[in-house]
C-alpha positions in Angstrom: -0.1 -5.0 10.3 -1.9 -3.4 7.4 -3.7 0.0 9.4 -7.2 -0.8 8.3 -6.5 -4.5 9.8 -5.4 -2.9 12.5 -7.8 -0.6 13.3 -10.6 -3.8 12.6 -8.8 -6.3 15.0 -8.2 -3.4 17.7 -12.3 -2.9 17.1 -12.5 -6.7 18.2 -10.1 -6.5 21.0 -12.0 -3.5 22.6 -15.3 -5.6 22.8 -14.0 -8.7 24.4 -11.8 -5.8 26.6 -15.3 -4.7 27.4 -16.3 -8.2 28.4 -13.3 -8.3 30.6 -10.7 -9.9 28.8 -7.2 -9.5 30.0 -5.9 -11.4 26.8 -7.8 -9.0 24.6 -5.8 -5.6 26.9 -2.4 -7.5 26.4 -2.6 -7.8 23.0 -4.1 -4.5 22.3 -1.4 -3.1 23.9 0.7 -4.8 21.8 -0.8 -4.0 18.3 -0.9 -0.4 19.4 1.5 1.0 22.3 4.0 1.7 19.8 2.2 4.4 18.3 0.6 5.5 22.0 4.4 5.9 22.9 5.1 8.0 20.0 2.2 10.3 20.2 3.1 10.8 24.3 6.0 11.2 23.8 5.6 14.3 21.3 3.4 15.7 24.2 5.4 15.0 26.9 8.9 16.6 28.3 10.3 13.5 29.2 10.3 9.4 28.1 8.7 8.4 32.1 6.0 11.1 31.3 5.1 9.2 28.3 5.4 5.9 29.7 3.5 6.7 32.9 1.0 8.3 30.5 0.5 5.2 28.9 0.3 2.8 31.4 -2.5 5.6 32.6 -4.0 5.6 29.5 -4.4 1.6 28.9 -6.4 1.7 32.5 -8.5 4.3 31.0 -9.3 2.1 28.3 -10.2 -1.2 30.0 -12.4 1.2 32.4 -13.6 3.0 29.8 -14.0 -0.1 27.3 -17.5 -1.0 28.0 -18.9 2.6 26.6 -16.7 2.0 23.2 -19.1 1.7 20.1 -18.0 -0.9 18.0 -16.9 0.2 14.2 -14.6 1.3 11.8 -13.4 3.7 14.4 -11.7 2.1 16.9 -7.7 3.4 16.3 -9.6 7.1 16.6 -11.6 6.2 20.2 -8.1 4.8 21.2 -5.8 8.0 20.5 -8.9 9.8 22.1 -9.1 8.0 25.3 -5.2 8.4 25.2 -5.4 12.1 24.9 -8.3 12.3 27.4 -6.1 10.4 30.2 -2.9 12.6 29.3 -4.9 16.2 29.6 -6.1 15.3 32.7 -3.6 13.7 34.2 -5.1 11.0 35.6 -2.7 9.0 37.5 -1.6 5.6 35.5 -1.9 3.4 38.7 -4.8 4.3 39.9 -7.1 2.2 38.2 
């Protein structure tokens, strides 16, 4: 996928994730895990660090999904709310 269709499709999925759509979280995670992994995984010692950290950061981002802003932005709030989840550790089960 083209990044700027990305980025406009993962806008979409983040307001119907907002509305509580599981299908919208599944296929988010799909259009952008891949690159979540990779950034992790550059921040992290070890490939379960990364992976807990993303399964951590995916239930910060259906929590979190209802104070997303929709726009051209949407790749950026990801990575951030990635980031967020990963400084602070937040446990990726506990949601």
């Amino acid at each position: 996928m083209v990044p700027g269709r990305a980025s406009a499709r993962a806008d979409d999925l983040l307001v119907l994730i907002a509305h509580g759509s599981t299908k919208a979280l599944a296929e988010l995670y799909d259009l952008v895990a891949p690159l979540l992994l990779a950034l992790l995984r550059s921040r992290h010692c070890t490939g379960d660090q990364a992976n807990d950290a993303l399964v951590g950061a995916f239930a910060r981002i259906w929590r979190t999904a209802p104070n997303y802003s929709p726009g051209p932005h949407a790749l950026d709030w990801i990575i951030d709310e990635t980031q967020e989840n990963a400084s602070t550790g937040v446990p990726g089960r506990a949601a």
